[in-house]
C-alpha positions as CSV (number, residue, x, y, z in Angstrom):
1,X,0.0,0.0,0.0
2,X,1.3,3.3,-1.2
3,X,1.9,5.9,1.8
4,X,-0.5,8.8,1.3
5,X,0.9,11.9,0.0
6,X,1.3,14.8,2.4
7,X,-1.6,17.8,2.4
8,X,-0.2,21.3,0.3
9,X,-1.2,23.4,3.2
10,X,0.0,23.1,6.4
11,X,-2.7,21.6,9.1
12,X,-2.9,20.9,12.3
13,X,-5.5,17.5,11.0
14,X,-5.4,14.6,14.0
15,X,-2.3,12.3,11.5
16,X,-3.9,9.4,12.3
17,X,-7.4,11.2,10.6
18,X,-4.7,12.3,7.7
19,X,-3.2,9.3,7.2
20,X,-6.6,7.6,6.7
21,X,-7.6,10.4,3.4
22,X,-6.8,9.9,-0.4
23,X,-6.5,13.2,-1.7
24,X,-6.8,14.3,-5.8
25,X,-3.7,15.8,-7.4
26,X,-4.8,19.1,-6.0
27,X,-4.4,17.8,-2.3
28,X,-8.5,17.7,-1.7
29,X,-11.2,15.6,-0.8
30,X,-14.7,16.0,-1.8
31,X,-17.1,16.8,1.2
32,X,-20.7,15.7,0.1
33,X,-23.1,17.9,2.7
34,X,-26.6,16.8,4.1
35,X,-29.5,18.3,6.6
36,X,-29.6,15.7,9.4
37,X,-33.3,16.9,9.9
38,X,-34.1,15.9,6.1
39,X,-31.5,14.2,4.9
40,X,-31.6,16.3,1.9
41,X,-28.2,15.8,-0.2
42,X,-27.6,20.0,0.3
43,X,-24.0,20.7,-1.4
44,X,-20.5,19.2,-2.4
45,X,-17.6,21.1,-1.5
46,X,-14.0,20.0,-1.3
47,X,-11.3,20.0,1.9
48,X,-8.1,19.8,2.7
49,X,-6.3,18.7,5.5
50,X,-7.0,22.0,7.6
51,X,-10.3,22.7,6.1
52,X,-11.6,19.0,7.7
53,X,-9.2,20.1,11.3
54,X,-11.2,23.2,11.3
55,X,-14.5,21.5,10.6
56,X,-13.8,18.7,13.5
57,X,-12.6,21.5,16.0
58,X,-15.1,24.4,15.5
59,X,-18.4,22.6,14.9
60,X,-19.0,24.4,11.6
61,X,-18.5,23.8,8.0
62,X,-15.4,24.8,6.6
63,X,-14.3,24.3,3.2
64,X,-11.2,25.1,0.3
65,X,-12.3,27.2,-2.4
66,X,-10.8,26.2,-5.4
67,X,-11.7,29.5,-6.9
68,X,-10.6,32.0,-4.5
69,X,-7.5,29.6,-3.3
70,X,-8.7,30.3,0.3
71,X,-10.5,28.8,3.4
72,X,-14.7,29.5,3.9
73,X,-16.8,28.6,6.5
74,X,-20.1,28.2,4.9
75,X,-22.2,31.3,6.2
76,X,-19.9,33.5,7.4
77,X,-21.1,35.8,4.3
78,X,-24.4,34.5,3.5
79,X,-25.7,34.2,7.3
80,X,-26.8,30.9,5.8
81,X,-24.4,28.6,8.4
82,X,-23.9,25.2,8.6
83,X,-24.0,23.8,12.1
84,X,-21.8,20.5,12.0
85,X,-23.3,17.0,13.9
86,X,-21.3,14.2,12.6
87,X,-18.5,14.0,9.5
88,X,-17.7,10.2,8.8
89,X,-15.1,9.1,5.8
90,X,-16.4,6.7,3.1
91,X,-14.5,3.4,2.4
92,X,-11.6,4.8,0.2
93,X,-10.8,7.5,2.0
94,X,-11.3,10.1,-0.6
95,X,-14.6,11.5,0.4
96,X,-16.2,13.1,3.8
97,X,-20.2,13.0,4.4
98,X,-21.1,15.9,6.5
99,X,-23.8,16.1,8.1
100,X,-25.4,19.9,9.5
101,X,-27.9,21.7,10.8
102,X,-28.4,23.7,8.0
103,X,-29.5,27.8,8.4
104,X,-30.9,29.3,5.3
105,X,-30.3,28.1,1.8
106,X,-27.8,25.9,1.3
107,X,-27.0,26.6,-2.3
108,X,-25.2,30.2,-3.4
109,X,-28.5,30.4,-6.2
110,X,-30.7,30.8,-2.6
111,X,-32.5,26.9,-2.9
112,X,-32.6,24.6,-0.6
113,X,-30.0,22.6,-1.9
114,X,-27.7,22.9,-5.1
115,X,-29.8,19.4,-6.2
116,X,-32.6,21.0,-7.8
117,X,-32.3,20.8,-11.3
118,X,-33.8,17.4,-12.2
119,X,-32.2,15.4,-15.5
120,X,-34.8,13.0,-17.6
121,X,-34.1,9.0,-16.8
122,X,-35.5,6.9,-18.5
123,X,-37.6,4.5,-16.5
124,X,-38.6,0.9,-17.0
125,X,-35.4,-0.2,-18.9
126,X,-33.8,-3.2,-17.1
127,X,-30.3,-3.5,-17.4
């Protein structure tokens, strides 16, 4: 088993936590949010090593903009916060589910959640 490769920023990230993620190229994780009153799917986001130390120690939802190449806590503009209750790691390591109590809109567009624009399936066909 390859060792995994160290975060680009520096973090203060539990190393027994770090050692357990499988970042992309960029250093990230994706962080896939949900309402734990609803469990509405609400946002993906990504992380980095200090971004999921932040989120652990504070209690609120911190993330890496890719963007802006900084750190956001998910309200601090918007006064639409994200109260964190439980953040587990899937299988491979490479992804965090986060579950919040979510304040306001979740999505930057003001909905609920960024999951509202519906593609057509096609039903009935077996595979």
């Amino acid at each position: 088993m390859a060792l995994p490769e160290p975060p680009r920023r520096p973090s203060a990230l539990d190393p027994m936590i770090a050692a357990r993620l499988r970042r992309n190229d960029a250093g990230l994780v994706a962080a896939i949010v949900r309402e734990e009153s609803t469990g509405d799917v609400l946002m993906m986001a990504w992380m980095d090593d200090e971004a999921l130390h932040r989120t652990l120690t504070t209690g609120r939802a911190t993330y890496w903009s890719r963007s802006r190449q900084e750190y956001w806590v998910k309200g601090e503009t918007s006064g639409h916060h994200q109260y964190v209750k439980a953040v587990s790691l899937d299988c491979d390591g490479d992804t965090v589910l986060v579950t919040v109590e979510q304040v306001g809109a979740a999505c930057h567009t003001g909905n609920h959640t960024c999951f509202f624009d519906e593609l057509p399936v096609k039903t009935g066909a077996s595979a």
